[in-house]
C-alpha positions in Angstrom: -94.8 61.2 167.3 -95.5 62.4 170.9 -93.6 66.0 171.0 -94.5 67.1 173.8 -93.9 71.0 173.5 -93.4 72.9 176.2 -95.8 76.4 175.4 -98.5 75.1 173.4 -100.5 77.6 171.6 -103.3 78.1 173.5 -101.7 77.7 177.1 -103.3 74.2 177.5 -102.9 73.2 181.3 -101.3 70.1 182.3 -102.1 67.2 184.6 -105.4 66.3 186.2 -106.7 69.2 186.1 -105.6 69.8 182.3 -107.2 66.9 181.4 -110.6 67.5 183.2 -111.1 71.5 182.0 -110.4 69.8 178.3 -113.2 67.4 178.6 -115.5 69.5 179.5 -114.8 72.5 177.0 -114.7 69.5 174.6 -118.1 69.0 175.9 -119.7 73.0 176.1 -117.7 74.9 173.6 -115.7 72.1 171.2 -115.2 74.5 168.3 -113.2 77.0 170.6 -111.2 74.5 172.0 -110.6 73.1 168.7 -109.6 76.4 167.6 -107.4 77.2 170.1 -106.3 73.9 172.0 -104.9 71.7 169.5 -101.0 72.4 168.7 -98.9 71.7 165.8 -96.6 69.0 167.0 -98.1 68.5 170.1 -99.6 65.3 171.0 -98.6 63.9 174.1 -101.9 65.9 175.8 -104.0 64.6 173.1 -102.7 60.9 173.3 -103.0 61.2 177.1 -106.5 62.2 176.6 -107.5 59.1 174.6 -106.0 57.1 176.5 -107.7 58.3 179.7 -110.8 58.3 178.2 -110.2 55.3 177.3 -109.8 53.7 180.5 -112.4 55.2 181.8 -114.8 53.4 179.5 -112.9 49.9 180.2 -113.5 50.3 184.0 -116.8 51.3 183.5 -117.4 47.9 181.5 -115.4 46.2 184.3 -117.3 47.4 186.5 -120.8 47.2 185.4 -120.4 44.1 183.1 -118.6 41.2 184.7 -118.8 39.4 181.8 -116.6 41.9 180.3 -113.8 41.4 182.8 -110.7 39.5 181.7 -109.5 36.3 183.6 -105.6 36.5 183.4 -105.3 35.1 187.2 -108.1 32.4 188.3 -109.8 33.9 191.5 -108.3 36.9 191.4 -110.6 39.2 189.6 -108.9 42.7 191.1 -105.5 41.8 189.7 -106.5 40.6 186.2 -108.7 44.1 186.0 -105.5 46.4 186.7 -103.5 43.9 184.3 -106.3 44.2 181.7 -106.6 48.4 182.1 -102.6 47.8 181.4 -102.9 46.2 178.5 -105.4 49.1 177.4 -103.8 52.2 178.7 -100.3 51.2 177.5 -100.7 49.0 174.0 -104.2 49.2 172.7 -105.7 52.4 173.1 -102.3 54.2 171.7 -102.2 51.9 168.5 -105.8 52.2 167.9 -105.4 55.9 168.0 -102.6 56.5 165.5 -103.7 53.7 163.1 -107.3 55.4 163.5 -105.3 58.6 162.8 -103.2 57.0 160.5 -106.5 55.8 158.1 -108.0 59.6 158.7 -105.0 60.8 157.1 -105.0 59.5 153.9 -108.5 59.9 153.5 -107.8 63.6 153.9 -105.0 63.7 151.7 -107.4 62.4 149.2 -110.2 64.8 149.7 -108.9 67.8 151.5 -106.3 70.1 149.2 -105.4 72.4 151.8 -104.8 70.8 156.1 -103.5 70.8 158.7 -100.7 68.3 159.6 -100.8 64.5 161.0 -100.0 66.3 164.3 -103.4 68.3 164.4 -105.4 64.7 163.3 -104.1 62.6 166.1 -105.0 65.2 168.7 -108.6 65.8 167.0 -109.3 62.0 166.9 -108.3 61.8 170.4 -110.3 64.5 172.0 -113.0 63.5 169.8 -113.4 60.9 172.5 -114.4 62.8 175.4 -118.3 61.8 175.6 -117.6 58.2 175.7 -115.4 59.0 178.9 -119.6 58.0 180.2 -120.6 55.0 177.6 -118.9 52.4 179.3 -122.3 52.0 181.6 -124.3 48.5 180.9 -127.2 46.9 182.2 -126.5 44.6 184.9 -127.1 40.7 184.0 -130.8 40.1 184.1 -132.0 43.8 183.7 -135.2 44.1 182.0 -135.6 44.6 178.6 -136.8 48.5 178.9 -133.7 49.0 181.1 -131.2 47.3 178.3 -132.7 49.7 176.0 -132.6 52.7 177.7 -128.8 52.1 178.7 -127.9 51.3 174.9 -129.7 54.6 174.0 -127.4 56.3 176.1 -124.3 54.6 175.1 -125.8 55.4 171.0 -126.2 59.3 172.1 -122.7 59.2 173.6 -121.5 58.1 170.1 -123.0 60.2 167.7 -121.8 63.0 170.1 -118.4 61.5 169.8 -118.6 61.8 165.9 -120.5 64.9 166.0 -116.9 66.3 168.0 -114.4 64.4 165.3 -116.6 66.3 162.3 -116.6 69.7 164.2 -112.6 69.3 165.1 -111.6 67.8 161.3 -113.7 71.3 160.4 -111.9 73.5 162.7 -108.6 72.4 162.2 -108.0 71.4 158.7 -110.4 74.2 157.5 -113.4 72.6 155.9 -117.0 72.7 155.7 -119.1 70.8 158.3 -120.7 69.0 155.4 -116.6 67.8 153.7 -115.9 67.3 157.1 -118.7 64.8 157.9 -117.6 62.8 154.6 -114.1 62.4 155.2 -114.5 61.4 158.5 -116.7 58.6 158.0 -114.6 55.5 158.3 -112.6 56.6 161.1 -116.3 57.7 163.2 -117.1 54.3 162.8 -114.2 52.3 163.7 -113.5 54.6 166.8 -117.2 55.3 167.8 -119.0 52.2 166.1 -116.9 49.2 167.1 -114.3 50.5 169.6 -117.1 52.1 172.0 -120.0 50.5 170.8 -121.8 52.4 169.4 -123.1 49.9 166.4 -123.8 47.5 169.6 -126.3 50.0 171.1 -127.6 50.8 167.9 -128.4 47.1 166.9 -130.5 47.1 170.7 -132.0 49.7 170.4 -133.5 49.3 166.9 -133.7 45.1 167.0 -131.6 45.1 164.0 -128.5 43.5 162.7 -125.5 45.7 162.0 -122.0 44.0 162.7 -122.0 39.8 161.7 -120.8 38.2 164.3 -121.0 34.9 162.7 -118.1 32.4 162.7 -116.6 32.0 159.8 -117.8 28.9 157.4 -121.0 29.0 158.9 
């Protein structure tokens, strides 16, 4: 599952610096790094992508939000963050990636005749992260309400880029049309880019309306 190969097509670069020239073709020129930066069999860069990414976002939250911040050791905020970024970078951020992979898949074995493998889907779904690498920003407690708005609009923006990147890649890759693209690639948009970054959250504040329940259950 994370074949690591050792000349890529493509020539991706390793390490820090790798990983920072990705994100930002991802964000300049994503069809040519689609084309030429995703691998058959190759997704230890694109898992360690996600999973950077994903941390990112999480210390961001930390960061900005304390509410956000788990409490694993009373009065000890700094070692309950690092344990929590832990728990992220090494458990939930890899599952959450291959079962979001995993869905994306079967939906494409159902609607796409001719693709790529489940190789070339893991890495697109994980460099189809890259803009919310910057949508873990929040309005501090007791920000007005122009402020909250404006900082969910940015988090929304970061989204829709996010599943404007997972339509372009699935089109690159698995050689489709933007518009067959965009339809099989609904469901996993919005787990990864609705619920896992927020993006239904910034939509509900920014347009005063209701998309996830969050009511307990029986009531």
């Amino acid at each position: 599952m994370t074949t690591w190969t050792e000349n890529p097509r493509g020539g991706r670069e390793r390490g820090p610096r790798g990983l920072a020239r990705a994100w930002v073709e991802l964000l300049v020129r994503p069809r040519r790094f689609f084309r030429n930066g995703v691998a058959p069999g190759d997704q230890a860069p694109g898992l360690v992508f996600g999973v950077a990414v994903a941390l990112v976002y999480i210390a961001t939250r930390f960061a900005f939000l304390p509410s956000a911040r788990p409490d694993f050791f009373p009065g000890q905020p700094l070692a309950s963050a690092l344990v929590g970024l832990g728990i992220v970078g090494l458990i939930i951020a890899p599952a959450a990636l291959h079962l979001t992979a995993a869905i994306q898949t079967l939906i494409l074995m159902a609607g796409v005749r001719e693709r790529a493998g489940v190789s070339e889907t893991v890495q697109v779904v994980a460099y189809a992260t890259a803009p919310c690498a910057l949508a873990g920003v929040a309005a501090p407690p007791g920000a007005g309400a122009t402020l909250v708005t404006l900082v969910a609009g940015w988090r929304l923006l970061l989204a829709l880029w996010g599943v404007g990147l997972l339509v372009v890649g699935m089109a690159t890759v698995h050689d489709v049309s933007i518009p067959h693209a965009a339809v099989v690639t609904v469901v996993p948009g919005v787990i990864v880019f609705g619920y896992l970054f927020g993006g239904l959250f910034a939509a509900e504040t920014v347009f005063g309306i209701e998309l996830v329940d969050t009511t307990p259950p029986g009531r």
